[in-house]
C-alpha positions in Angstrom: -6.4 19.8 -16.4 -9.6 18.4 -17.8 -9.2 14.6 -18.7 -12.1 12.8 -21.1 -10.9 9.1 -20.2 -7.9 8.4 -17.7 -5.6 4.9 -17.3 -5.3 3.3 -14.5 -3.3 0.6 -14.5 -3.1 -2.0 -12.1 -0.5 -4.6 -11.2 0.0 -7.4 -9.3 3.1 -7.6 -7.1 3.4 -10.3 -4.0 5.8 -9.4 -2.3 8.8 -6.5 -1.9 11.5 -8.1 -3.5 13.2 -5.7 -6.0 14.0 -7.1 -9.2 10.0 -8.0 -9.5 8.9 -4.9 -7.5 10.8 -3.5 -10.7 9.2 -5.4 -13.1 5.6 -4.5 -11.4 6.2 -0.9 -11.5 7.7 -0.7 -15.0 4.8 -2.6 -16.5 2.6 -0.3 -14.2 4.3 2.8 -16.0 4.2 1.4 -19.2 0.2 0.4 -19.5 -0.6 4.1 -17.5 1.3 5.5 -20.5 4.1 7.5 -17.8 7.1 6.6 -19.4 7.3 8.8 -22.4 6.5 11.6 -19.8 9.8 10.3 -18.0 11.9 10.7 -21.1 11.5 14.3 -20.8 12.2 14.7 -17.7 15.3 16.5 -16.5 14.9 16.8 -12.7 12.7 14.4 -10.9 11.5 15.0 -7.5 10.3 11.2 -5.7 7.4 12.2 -3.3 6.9 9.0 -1.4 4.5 9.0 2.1 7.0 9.4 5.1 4.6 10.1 7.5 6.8 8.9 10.7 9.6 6.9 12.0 8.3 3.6 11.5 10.0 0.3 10.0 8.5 -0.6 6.6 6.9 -3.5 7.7 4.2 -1.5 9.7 3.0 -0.2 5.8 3.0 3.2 7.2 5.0 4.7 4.8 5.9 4.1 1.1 8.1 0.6 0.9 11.3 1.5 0.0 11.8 -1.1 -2.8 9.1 0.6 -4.4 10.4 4.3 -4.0 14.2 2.1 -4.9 11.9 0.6 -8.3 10.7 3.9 -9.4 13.9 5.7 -8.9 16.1 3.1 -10.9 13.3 2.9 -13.7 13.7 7.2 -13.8 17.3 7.2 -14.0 17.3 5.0 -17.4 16.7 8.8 -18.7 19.4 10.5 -17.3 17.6 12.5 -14.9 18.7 14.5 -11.8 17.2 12.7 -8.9 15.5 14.0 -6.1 13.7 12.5 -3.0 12.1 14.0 -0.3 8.8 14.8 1.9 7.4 16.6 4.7 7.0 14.4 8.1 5.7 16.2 11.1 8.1 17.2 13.9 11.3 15.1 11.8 11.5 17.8 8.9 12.1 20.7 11.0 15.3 19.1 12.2 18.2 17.2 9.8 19.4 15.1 12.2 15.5 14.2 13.2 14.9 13.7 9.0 18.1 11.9 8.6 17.0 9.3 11.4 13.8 8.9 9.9 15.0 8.4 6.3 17.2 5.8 8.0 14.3 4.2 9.7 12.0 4.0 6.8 14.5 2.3 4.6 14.8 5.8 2.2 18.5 6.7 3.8 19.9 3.9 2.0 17.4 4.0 -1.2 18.8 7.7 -2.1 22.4 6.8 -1.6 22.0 3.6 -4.1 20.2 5.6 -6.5 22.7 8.6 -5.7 19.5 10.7 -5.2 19.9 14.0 -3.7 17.5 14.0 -0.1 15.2 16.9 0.0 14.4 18.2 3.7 11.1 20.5 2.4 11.4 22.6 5.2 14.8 23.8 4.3 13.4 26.3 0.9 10.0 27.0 0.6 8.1 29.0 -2.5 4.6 30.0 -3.2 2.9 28.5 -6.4 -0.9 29.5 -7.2 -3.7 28.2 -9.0 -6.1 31.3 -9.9 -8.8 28.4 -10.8 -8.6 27.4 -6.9 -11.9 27.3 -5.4 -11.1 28.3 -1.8 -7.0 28.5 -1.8 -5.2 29.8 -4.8 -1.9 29.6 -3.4 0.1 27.5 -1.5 3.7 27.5 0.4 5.3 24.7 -0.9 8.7 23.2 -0.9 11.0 24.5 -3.3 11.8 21.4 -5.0 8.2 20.7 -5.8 8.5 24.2 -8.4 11.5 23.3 -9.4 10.9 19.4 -10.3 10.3 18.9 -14.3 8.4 16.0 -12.8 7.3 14.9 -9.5 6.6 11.0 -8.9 4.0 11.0 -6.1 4.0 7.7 -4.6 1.9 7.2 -1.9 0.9 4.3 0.5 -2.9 2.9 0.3 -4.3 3.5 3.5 -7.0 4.4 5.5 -7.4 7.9 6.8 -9.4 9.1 9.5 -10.5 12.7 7.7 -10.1 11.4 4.0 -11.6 8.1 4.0 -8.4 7.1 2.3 -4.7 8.5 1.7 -4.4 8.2 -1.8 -2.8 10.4 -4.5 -4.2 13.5 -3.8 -4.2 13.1 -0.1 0.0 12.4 -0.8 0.4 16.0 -2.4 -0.4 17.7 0.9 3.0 16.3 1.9 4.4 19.3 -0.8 3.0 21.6 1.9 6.3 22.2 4.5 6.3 21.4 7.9 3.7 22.8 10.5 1.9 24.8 7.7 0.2 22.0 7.1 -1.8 22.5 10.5 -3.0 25.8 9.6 -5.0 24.3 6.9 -6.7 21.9 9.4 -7.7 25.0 12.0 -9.6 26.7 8.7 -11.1 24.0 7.4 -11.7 22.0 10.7 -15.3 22.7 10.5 -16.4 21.3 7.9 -14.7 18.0 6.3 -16.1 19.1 2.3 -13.5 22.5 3.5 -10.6 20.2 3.9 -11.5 18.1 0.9 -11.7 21.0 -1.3 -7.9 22.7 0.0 -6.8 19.2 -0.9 -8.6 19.6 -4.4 -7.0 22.8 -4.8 -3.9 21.7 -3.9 -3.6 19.0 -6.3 -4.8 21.6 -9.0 -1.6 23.7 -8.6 0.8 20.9 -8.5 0.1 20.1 -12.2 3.7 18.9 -13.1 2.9 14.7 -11.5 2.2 11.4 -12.2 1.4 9.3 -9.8 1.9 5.6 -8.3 0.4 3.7 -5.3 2.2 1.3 -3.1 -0.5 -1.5 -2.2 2.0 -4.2 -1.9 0.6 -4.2 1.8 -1.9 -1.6 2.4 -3.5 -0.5 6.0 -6.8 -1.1 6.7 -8.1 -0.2 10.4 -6.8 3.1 12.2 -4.8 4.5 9.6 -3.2 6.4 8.3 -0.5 5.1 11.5 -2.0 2.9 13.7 -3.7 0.3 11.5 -2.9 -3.2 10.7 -1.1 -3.8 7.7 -2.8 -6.3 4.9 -1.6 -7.5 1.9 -3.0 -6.7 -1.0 -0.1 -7.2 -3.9 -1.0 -4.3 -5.8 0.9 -1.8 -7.8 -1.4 1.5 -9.1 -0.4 3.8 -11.3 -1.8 6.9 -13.6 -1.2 10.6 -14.5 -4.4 11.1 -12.6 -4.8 11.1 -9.2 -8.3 11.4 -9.0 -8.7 8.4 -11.0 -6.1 6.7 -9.1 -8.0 7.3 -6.3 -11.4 6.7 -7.2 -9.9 2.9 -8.7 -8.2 2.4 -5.3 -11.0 3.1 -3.1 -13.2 0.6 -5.8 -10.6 -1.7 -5.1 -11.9 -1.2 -1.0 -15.5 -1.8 -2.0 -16.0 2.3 -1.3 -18.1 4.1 -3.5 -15.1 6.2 -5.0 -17.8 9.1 -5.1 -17.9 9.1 -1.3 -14.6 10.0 -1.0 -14.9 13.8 -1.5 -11.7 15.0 -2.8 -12.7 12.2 -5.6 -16.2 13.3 -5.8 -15.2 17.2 -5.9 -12.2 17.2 -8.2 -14.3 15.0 -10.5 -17.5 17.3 -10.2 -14.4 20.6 -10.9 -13.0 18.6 -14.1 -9.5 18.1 -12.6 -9.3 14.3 -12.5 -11.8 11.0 -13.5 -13.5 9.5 -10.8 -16.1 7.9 -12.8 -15.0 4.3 -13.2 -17.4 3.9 -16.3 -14.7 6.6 -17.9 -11.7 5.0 -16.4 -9.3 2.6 -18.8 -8.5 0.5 -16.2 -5.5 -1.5 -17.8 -3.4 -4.8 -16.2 -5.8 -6.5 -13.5 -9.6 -5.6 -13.5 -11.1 -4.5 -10.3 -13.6 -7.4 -9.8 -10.4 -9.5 -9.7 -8.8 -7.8 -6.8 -11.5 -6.3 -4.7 -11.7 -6.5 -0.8 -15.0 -7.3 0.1 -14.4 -6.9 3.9 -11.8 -4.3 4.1 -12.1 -2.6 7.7 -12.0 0.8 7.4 -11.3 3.6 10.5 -13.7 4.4 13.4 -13.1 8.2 12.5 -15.5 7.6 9.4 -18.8 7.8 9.1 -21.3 8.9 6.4 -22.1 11.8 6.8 -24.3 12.4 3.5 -27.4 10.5 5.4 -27.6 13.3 7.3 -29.2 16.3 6.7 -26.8 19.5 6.6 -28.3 22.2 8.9 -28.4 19.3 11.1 -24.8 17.7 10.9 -23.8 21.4 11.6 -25.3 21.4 15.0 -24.8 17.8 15.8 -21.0 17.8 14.6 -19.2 17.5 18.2 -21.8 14.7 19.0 -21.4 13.0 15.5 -17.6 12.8 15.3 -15.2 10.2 16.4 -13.3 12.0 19.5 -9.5 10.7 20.5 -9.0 9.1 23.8 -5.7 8.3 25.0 -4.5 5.3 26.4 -2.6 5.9 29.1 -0.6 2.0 29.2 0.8 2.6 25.4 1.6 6.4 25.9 4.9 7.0 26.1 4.9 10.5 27.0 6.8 11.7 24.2 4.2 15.1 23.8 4.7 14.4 19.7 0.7 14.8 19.7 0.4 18.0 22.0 3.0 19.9 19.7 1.2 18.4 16.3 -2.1 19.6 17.7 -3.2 22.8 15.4 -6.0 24.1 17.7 -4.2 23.7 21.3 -6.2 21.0 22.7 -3.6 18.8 24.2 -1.8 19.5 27.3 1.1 17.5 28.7 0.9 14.2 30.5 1.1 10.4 30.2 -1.0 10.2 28.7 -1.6 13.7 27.3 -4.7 16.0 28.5 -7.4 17.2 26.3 -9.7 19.6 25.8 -12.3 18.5 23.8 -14.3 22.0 23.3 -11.0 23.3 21.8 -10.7 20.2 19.7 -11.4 20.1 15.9 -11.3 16.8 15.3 -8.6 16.5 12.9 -7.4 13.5 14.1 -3.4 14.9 13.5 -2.7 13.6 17.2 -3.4 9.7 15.9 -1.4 10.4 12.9 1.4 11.5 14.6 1.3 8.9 17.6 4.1 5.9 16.8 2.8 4.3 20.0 -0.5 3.4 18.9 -2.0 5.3 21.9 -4.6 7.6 20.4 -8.4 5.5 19.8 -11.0 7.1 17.8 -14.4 6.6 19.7 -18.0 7.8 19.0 -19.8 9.8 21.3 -23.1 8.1 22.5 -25.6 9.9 20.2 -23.3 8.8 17.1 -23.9 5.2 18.2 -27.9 5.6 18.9 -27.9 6.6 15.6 -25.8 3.9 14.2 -23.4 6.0 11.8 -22.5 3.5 9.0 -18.9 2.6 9.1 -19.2 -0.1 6.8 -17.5 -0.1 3.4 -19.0 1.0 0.3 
């Protein structure tokens, strides 16, 4: 889809409390211009970020009163309602999912909205995009082809490969289950590779609009191991690229340093020009976050030449080091790990010439166990891991 001039609209909300967490995300829908799109709606699939079993007060995952708001303002319409993601390891098993849905708050969001849950994993389907520019089709839970309408609704984070988990960063959760690794081995090499799978991915998945949970965001080692801040913000648009590009503003980033922004902008599939962006409710000047702490996995790559980055990569990029005192021993990260790199142990063992630096064993780890940490040539050169 090729968009002139997206909405964004932007919304304060405090705290989680329902009836204004309502409010907030019906007057988010209504300035984005989403509800009319609602209204013809007869299935609706609710993609919030269930990344792991983690209470919602860690701001891991999507809150539930947000995923709760959403849902009640969708079934004014008389849809069919759906809810449902991908988490590593949980979604393979229902009695893993279950326990996480009950852990995240969703469990009892679904039955109050009498939602049907989605375990991805259960029916998958290929969808394709011929306009793709390196992956035209995609295994994806069934729902997600079957939805009239998905509402992604993703959690404002950081992210160690992405810069940020955003919207389109939140579709990848349509991809079921340990596929999702098999992207990371083929585009491991190259973090432009991932970017642009994500692009792709967002291109075939055509049938969403989109809303960001930034209530309390994660700043830090995210996307699981940060520290939760409050921001009392409530995004939404039928863009995710502009969504993302006003979110990472919003962080003091350049949004065109965040490379699924900059390439599905530079491929007309979203806005993330913010001089082309109707950004409705609160301005961005009024909410941004001058010292917002972003991960030690980033750095900026684009000051260095690329021949150069090639050869240097291994000595450029953030490596994970365990901790052996918070390790639990659970081996969540040595099954996560797409290129084999972990073996067993407390804390695990790895391999760091089989290691892609992907960074899935930090996502996965609930214990808080995994640091990022620069090699020493990466420090002599003073990589900036400053915002913006």
């Amino acid at each position: 889809m090729t968009i002139e001039r997206s909405i964004v609209a932007v919304v304060r909300r405090e705290n989680y409390d329902l009836k204004q967490v309502c409010n907030a995300v019906n007057t988010a829908l209504e300035l984005a211009e989403i509800v009319p799109t609602l209204e013809n709606a007869q299935n609706v699939l609710l993609k919030p970020n269930l990344l792991s079993p983690r209470p919602p007060e860690d701001a891991v995952t999507t809150h539930p009163s947000v995923v709760e708001a959403v849902g009640r303002i969708a079934l004014r319409t008389g849809c069919k309602l759906w809810i449902g993601d991908s988490p590593p390891f949980a979604g393979e098993n229902p009695g893993k999912y279950r326990a996480l849905l009950e852990k995240t708050g969703i469990w009892d969001v679904a039955a109050r909205l009498s939602a049907d849950v989605v375990r991805f994993e259960e029916q998958v389907k290929y969808i394709t995009n011929p306009s793709g520019r390196l992956y035209r089709r995609f295994e994806v839970a069934d729902a997600v082809s079957k939805a009239d309408l998905i509402i992604n609704i993703s959690k404002l984070k950081n992210h160690a490969l992405t810069r940020i988990s955003g919207a389109v960063k939140n579709l990848f959760g349509c991809v079921p289950g340990v596929r999702k690794g098999l992207f990371h081995i083929r585009a491991a090499e190259d973090r432009t590779t991932f970017a642009q799978m994500l692009v792709d991915l967002a291109g075939t998945i055509s049938n969403a609009v989109h809303l960001m949970d930034g209530i309390v965001a994660m700043e830090g080692e995210g996307p699981s191991a940060g520290q939760p801040r409050h921001l009392g913000l409530i995004l939404a648009s039928k863009d995710p690229v502009a969504l993302d590009a006003v979110a990472s503003a919003i962080l003091n980033m350049d949004p065109m340093s965040i490379d699924t922004t900059r390439l599905a902008h530079e491929q007309g599939l979203g806005c993330g020009n913010l001089q082309h962006i109707d950004v409705r409710g609160v301005s961005i000047d009024e909410v941004r976050v001058s010292d917002w702490l972003q991960s030690s996995g980033t750095n900026d790559w684009k000051r260095i030449p690329t021949p150069l980055r090639r050869l240097l990569r291994r000595q450029l990029l953030a490596v994970p080091v365990f901790r052996k005192q918070p390790c639990t021993g659970c081996g969540d990260c040595v099954r996560v790990c797409p290129s084999k790199a972990l073996s067993p142990g407390r804390p695990p063992r790895i391999d760091l010439g089989k290691c892609i630096r992907c960074y899935c064993c930090q996502e996965i780890c609930n214990s808080r166990a995994v640091e990022l940490k620069y090699p020493l040539l990466a420090q002599l050169l003073r990589i900036d891991k400053t915002a913006g």
